[in-house]
N, C-alpha and C positions, 0 to 999 in steps of 0.2 A: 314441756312434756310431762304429765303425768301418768303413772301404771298403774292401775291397780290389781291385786291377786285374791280371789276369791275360790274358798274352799268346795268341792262337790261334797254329797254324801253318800252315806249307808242311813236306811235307818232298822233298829234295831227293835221294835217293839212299839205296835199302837198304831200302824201308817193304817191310811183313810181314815181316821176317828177328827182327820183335821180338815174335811171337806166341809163348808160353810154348811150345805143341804143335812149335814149329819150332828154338828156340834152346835149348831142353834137351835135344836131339839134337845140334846142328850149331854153336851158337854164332850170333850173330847182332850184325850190324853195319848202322847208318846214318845218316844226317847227316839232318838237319831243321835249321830255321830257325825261331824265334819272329817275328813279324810286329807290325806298329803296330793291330793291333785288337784287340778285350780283352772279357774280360768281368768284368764288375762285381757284387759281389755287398756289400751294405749290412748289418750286424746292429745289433743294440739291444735295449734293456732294453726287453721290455714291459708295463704298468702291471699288467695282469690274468698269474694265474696262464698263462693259454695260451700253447702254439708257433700264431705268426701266421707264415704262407708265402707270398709274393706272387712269382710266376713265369709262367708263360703262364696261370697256374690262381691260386685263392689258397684256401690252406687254414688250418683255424683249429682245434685238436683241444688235447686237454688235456694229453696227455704226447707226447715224441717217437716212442714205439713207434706210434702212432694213424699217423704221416704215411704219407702214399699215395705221393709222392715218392720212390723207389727210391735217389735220392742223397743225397737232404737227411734223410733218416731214416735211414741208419746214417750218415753225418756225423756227426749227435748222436750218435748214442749211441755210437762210436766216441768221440768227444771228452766224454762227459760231459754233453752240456747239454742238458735233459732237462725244462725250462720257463722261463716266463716270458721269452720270447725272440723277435722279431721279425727276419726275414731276408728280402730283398728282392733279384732278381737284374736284371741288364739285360745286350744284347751288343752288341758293334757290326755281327755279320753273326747271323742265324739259323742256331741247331742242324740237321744234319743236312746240310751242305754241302761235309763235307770237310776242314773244317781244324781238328778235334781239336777239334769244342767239349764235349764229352763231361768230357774227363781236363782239359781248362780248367777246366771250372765246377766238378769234383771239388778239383783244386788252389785254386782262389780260394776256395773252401766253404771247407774243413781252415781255410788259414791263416787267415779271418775268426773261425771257432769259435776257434784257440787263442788267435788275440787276445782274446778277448770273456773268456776264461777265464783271462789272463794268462801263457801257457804261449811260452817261445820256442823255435821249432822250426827248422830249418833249412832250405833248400828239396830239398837231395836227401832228406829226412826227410818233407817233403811229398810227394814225387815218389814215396818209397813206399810213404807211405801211402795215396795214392790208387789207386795200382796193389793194395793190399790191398784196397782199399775194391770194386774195378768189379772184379777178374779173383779172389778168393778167397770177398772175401762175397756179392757177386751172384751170380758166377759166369760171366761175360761172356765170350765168346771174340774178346778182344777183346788189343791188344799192350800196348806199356809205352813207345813213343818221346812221346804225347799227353801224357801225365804228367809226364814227365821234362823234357822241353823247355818246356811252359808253367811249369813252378818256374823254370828255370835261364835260361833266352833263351840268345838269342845264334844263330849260325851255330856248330854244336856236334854232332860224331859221339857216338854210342855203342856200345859194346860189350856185348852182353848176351851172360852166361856160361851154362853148362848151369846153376852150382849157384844160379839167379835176382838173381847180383850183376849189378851195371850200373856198365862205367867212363865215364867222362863226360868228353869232349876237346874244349876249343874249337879248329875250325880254325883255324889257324894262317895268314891270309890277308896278302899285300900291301896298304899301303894303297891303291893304284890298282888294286888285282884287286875289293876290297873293293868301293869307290867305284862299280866297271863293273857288276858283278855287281847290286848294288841298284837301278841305274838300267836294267837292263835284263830285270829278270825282271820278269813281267806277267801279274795273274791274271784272267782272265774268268769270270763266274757261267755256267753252263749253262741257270737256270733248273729243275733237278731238284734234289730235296732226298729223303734217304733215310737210313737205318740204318745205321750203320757195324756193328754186332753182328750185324745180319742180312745184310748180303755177307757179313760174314769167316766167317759159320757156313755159309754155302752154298759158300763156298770152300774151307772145310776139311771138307767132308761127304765120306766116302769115295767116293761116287759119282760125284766130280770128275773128266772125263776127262783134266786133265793129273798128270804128274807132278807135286802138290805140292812134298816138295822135292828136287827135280830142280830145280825150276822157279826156287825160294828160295834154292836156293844160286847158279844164275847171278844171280838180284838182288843177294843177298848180296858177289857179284863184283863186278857193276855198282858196287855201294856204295860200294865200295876203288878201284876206278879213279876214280869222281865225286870222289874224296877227294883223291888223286894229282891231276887235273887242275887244280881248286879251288888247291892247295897251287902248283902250277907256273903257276896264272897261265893253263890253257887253257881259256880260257872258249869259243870256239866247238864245241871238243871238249867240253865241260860240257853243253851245249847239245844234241849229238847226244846223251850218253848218255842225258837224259831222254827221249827218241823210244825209247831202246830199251827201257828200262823199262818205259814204257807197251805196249808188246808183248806181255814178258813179265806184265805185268796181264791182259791184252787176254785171251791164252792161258788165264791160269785160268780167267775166265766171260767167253768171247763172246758175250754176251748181247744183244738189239738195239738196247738202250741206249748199249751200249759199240760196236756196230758206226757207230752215230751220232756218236757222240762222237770214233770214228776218222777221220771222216771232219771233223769240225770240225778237229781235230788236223793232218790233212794239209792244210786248209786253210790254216791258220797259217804252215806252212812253206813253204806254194807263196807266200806273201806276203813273205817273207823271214826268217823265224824259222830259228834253227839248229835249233830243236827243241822237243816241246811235251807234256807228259805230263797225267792226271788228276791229281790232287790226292785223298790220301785213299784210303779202304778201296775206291771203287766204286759204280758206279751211278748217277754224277754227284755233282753239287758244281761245281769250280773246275778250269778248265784253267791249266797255269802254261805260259810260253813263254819262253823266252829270243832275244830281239831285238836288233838293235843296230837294226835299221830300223824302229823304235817305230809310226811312222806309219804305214806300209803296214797294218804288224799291226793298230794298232787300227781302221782302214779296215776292213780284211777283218771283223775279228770283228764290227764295227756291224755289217757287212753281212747278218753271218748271225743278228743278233738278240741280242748277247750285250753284258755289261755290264761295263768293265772296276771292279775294284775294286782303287785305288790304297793302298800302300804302303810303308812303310819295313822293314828287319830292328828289332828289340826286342830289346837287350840287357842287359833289366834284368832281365827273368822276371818270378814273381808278385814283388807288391809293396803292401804296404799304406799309401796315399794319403791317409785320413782316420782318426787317433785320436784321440779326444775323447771 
């Protein structure tokens, strides 16, 4: 039996500037955070010739080419494993909220198969082969920050090059910046749950009326300022830039979802938040805020129906928890 535990995220400055269509143009930069919820995925030997798949569905087929699964089927066959194999997954939030459980479940998948197979891989090794796996063999219009950060944890920038390399920087944090910062950022569910593949492709559709990137390189700025702030210790200015982020989101699809969502967001801050952004590709998910008046905030958010989901930064990345 092997487990493996793979971190979700937040990210915190720079998202979209790591879609293929954008940073092999321009280059692309931004900081995420790995977070204390995970997703879990179990393999094992199984007695019969069959691949058994137990996920929101469960599927039971004789070779891995058969699975209906878009992840779990080149997984294998990517890694080779190809029968007689049981894989079982579980999460601590539901897919489609925002915080990268996509390129999570891809990364936890990888490292379970090379375990299973005895193969040691590294995690920037995983982090690319996952981003192989969802943006070349699917074909997803989808980034590479989900991948990267659930391998490695941590509060952690990156740079993504035209020629598709990725440098990988842990911020460089005080420890009382550190300390602030985790006790006051704060995420609330929306209660909407949606497609990350399906925003970013309605958002990269030529028919977009903003300047894409125009639009991507001021986030891409944002990114590098959130970085500078982060690094100096300004955390109430950290705190604005996420409002302005969210803007420039707001601007690619103001959609009435997101006009919703603007307004939970200014609610947040009229309760004393310095600032409060979506989480994720769009369309709902997770609002993040940064607080020092925790209470008020979480006052407000009950108010408007919303659920806070508590936790810590994850500095471990994926990690494998049970071999045996």
């Amino acid at each position: 039996m092997i487990i493996t535990r793979t971190p979700l995220r937040i990210s915190l400055g720079g998202g979209g500037t790591d879609l293929p269509s954008y940073y092999r143009r321009s280059g692309g930069f931004l900081i995420a955070a790995a977070i204390s919820k995970y997703v879990f995925i179990a393999i094992n030997r199984n007695f019969d010739d069959a691949v058994l798949l137990k996920y929101s569905s469960i599927e039971k087929v004789p070779r891995a080419s058969g699975v209906q699964h878009p992840l779990m089927r080149e997984a294998l066959l990517m890694t080779g494993v190809d029968a007689r194999v049981e894989i079982s997954s579980m999460a601590d939030v539901p897919a489609g909220t925002g915080l990268g459980s996509s390129g999570t479940f891809t990364v936890g998948l990888l490292r379970a198969l090379h375990a299973y197979r005895h193969q040691v891989v590294t995690n920037l090794d995983l982090a690319e082969q996952a981003c192989h796996l969802e943006i070349d063999r699917l074909e997803e219009p989808i980034g590479k920050q989900d991948q990267y950060i659930a391998a490695v944890g941590g509060l952690t920038a990156f740079e993504f090059d035209a020629d598709d390399s990725v440098g990988v920087h842990p911020v460089p944090l005080s420890d009382p910046t550190r300390y602030q910062l985790e006790d006051n950022l704060l995420l609330f569910f929306t209660g909407v749950r949606r497609s990350a593949s399906e925003v970013l492709a309605v958002e990269q559709a030529p028919s977009a009326s903003v300047d894409l990137v125009q639009n991507l390189d001021e986030v891409q700025a944002l990114g590098r300022e959130t970085m500078a702030t982060l690094v100096d210790g300004d955390l109430d200015a950290f705190g604005h830039l996420l409002t302005r982020q969210w803007k420039l989101k707001y601007d690619r699809s103001p959609t009435e979802t997101h006009h919703a969502i603007d307004r939970l967001i200014r609610s947040g801050i009229a309760a004393g938040a310095s600032g409060g952004k979506l989480v994720g590709a769009g369309g709902g998910g997770f609002l993040l805020f940064y607080a020092e008046d925790k209470r008020a905030l979480r006052d407000a958010m009950r108010a408007e129906g919303l659920e806070e989901l508590r936790f810590r930064i994850d500095y471990e990345g994926s990690t494998t928890i049970v071999a045996q």
